[in-house]
C-alpha positions in Angstrom: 0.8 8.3 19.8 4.0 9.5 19.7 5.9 12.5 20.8 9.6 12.8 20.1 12.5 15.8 19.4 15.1 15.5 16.7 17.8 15.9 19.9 15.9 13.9 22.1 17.4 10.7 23.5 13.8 9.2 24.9 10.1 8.7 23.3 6.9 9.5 24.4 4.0 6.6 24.1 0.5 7.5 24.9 -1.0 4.5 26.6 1.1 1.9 29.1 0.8 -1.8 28.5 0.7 -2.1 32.4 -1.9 0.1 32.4 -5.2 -2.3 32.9 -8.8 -1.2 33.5 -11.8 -3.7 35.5 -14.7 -2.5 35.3 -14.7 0.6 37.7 -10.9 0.0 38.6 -7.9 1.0 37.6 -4.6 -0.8 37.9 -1.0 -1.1 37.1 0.0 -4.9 37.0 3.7 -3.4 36.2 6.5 -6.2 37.9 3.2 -8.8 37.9 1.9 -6.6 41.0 -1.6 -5.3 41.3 -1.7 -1.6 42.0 -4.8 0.6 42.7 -4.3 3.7 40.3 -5.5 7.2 40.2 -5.6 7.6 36.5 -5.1 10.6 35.3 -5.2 10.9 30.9 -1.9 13.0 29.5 -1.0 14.1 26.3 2.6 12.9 26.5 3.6 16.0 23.9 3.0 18.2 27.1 6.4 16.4 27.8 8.0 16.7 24.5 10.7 19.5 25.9 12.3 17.6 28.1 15.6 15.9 26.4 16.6 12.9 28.0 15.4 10.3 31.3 16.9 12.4 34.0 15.2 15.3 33.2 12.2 13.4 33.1 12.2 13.1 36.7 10.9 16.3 37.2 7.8 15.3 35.5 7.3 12.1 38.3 3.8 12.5 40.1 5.4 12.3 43.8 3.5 10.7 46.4 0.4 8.7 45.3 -0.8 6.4 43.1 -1.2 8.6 40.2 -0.9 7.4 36.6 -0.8 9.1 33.5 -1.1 6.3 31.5 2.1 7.4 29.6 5.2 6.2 29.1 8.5 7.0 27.5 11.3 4.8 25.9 15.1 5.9 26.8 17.4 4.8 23.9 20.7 4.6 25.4 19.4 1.4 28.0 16.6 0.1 26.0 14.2 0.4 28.2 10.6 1.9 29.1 10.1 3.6 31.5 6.7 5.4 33.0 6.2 8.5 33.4 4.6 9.6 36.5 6.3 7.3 38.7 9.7 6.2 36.9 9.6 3.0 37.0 10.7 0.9 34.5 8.0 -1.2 32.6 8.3 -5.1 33.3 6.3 -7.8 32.6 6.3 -11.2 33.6 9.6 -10.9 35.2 11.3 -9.1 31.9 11.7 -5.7 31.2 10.2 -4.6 28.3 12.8 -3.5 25.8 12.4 -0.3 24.1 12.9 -1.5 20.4 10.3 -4.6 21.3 7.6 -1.5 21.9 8.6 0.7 18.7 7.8 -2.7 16.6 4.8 -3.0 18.6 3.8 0.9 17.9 4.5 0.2 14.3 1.1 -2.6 14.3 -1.2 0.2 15.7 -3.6 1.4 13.7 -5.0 4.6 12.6 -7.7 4.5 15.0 -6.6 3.0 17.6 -3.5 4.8 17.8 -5.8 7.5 18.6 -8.4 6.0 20.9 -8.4 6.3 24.7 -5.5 5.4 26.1 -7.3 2.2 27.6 -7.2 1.1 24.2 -3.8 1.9 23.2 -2.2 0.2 26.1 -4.3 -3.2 25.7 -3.0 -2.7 22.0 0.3 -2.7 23.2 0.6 -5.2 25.5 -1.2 -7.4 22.6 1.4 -6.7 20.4 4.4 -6.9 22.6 3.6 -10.1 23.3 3.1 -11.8 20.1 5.9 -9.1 18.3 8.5 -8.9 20.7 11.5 -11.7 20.7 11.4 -11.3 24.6 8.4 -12.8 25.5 8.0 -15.5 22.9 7.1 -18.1 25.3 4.4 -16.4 26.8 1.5 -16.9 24.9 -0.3 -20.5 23.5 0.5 -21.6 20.4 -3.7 -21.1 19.4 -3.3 -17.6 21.2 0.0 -16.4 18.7 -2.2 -18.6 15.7 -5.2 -16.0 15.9 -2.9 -13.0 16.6 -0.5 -13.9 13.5 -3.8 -14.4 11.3 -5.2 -11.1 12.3 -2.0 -8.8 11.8 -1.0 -10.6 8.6 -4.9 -10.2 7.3 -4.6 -6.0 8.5 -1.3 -5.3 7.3 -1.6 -7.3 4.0 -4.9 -4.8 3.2 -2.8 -1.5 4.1 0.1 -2.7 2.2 -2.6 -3.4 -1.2 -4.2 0.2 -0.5 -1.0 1.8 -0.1 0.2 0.5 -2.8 -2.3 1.2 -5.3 -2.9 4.5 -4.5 1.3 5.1 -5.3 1.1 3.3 -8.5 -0.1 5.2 -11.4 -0.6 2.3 -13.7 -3.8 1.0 -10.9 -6.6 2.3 -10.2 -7.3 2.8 -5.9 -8.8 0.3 -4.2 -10.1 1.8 -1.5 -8.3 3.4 1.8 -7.1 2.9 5.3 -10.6 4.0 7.0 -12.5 1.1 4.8 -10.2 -1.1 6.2 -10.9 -0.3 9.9 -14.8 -0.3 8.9 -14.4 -4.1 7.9 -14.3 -5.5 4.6 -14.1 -8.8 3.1 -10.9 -10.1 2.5 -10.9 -11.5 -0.8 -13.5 -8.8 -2.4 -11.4 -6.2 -1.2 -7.6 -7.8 -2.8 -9.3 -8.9 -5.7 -9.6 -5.5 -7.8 -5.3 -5.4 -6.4 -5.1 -8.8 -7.7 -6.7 -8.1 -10.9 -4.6 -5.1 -11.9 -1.2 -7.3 -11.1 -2.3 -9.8 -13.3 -2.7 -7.1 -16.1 0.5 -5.9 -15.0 2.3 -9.1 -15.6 0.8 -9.4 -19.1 1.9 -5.1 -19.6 5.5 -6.1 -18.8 5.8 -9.5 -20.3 4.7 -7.9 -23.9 6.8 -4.8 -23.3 9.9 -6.7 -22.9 9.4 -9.0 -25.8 9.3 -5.9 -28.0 12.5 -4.7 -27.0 14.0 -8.0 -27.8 12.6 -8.1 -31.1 14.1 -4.6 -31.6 17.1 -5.9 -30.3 17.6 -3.1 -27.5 20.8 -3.2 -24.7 20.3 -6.4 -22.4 19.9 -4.1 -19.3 17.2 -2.6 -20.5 15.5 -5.7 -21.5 16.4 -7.0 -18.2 14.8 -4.6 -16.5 11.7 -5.3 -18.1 12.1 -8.5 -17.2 12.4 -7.9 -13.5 9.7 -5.6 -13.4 6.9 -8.1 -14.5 8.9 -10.2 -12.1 8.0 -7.9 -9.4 4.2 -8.1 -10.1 4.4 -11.8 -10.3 6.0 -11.9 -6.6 3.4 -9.2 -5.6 0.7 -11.6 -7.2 2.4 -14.6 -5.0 2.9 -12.5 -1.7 -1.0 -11.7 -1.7 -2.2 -15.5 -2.4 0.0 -16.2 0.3 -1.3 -14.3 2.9 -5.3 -15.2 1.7 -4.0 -19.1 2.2 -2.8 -18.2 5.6 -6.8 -16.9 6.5 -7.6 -21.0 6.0 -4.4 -22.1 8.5 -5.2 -23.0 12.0 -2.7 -25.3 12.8 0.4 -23.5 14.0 3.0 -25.1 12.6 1.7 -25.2 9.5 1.0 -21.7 10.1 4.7 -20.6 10.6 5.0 -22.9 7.3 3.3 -21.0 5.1 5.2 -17.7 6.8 8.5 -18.6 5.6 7.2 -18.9 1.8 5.4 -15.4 2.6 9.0 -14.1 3.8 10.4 -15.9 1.1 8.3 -13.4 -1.4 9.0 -10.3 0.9 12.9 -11.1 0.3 12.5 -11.5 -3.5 10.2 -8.5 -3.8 12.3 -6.0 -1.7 15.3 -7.5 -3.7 13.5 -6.8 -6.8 12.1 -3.5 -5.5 15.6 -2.2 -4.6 17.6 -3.2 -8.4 14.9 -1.9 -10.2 14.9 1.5 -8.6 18.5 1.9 -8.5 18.3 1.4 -12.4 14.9 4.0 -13.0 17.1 6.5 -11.1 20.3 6.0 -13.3 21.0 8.5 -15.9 21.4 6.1 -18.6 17.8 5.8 -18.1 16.7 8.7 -17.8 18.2 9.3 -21.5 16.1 6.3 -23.0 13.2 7.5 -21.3 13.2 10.9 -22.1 12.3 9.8 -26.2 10.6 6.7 -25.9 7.2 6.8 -23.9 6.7 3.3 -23.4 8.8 3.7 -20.5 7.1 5.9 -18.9 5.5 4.0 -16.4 8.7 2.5 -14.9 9.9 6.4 -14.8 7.0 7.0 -13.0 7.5 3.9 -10.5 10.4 6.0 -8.6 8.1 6.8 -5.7 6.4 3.7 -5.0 9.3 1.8 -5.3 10.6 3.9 -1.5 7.2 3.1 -0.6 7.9 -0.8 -0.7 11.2 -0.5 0.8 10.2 2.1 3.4 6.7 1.5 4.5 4.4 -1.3 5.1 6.0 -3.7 3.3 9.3 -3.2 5.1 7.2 -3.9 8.4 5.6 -6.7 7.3 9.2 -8.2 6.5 10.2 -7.6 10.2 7.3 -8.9 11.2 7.8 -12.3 9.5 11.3 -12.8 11.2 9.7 -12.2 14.2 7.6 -15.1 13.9 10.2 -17.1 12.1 11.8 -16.1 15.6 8.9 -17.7 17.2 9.0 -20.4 15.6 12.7 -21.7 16.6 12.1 -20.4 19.9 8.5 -22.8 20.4 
């Protein structure tokens, strides 16, 4: 989906979210015109040389209405621009802003990052429309209720699989591709669900037995913030099956704020407790008694949280508490 060099000041997208196909036809609807295309399918890596927006001139299709049905974003304006004509990408009056389509990019799937690029660039204009902070107003509030639900219910599932595949104290629950083959909801959380529960109860009788042995505070503390964690994570994912039940959009954007609320606390959480697994004072205690093994061993998921999914989930939420002020 996307082609980019470490010197490069642009992006490559495959796909254009003014790219639209009818039927047999073929049209841009870039600047809310409606332009005949000759579209013409590019791998947008062919372009992947070429260092910055003037040099991507060269690259321009000339005369006709060709489209490669590829874009590219140029960092220093913030904007999008496509490729075989130069043009830069507008819709509804607005320019699409280059950060508003790397959020959107973020959403895409697996599978549809790499399905034709018809598919890709209906994904994107999808998602730049309920994501982006520029075109807020644009859709109804039962349109942004049904696109909130459905991102929340995808990215909820990747973040649970993720997850449990990075944890060595859970057992997989499944992967990305069941995801895209549809699964129930609930069935698929509850074996994730389960295994936070037994966390809680792991960590809650861990720490009391450093307090009877009276251990150092900070490592009892720790303890204590770690079960904390799995209680959040237990919260965060019975927040998100409520939201399935929501139709009502207010009360929708409701029920996000507590979800963001969790986000905040678990990221907060996330971040202390991995500053303190990384410390050498811990390393020392951990190194002779084995029941802290499994917070040794939390290191890597713990970037996962702050660095993945769960990170774009939590910019996802402001962007619909965004939404919310702005309806």
């Amino acid at each position: 989906m996307l082609e980019e060099q470490e010197t490069s000041s642009i992006k490559m997208v495959r796909g254009c979210p003014c790219f639209k196909v009818f039927g047999d036809e073929k049209l841009c609807v870039n600047d809310d015109s409606v332009l005949e295309i000759e579209a013409i399918e590019v791998d947008p890596s062919i372009f992947s040389f070429r260092p910055d927006k003037d040099s991507m001139k060269d690259e321009q299709a000339g005369e006709g209405n060709i489209c490669y049905a590829a874009i590219f974003v140029n960092y220093p304006d913030n904007k999008v621009y496509c490729i075989s004509q130069g043009w830069i990408l507008r819709i509804h009056g607005k320019d699409v802003p280059g950060n508003d389509l790397e959020d959107a990019l973020q959403f895409l799937s697996t599978k549809e990052a790499s399905a034709t690029a018809e598919i890709c660039s209906e994904c994107l204009y999808k998602f730049i429309l309920t994501l982006g902070d520029t075109f807020a107003d644009l859709m109804t509030k039962k349109e942004k209720t049904i696109e909130i639900k459905k991102y929340v219910d995808k990215f909820s599932l990747k973040i649970a699989v993720k997850h449990s595949q990075m944890d060595k104290m859970m057992e997989p629950i499944g992967t990305e591709n069941d995801i895209e083959n549809g699964v129930d909801h609930f069935g698929f959380l509850r074996k994730y669900l389960i295994q936070l529960l037994e966390q809680q109860h792991y960590w809650s009788d861990l720490k009391q037995l450093f307090v009877e042995e009276n251990s150092e505070f900070w490592i009892q503390d720790l303890l204590r913030k770690r079960e904390r964690l799995a209680r959040m994570e237990f919260q965060f994912y019975s927040q998100t099956l409520q939201l399935r039940d929501i139709n009502d959009f207010a009360l929708l954007l409701k029920m996000l704020r507590y979800i963001l609320r969790s986000s905040d606390e678990i990221l907060f959480l996330n971040e202390d407790i991995h500053d303190i697994i990384r410390s050498d004072k811990f390393k020392e205690i951990a190194r002779t008694d084995d029941r802290l093994s499994p917070l040794a061993s939390y290191a890597e998921k713990s970037r996962t949280v702050e660095h993945t999914t769960l990170g774009i989930f939590y910019r996802y939420s402001r962007r619909c508490d965004f939404i919310a002020i702005s309806t």
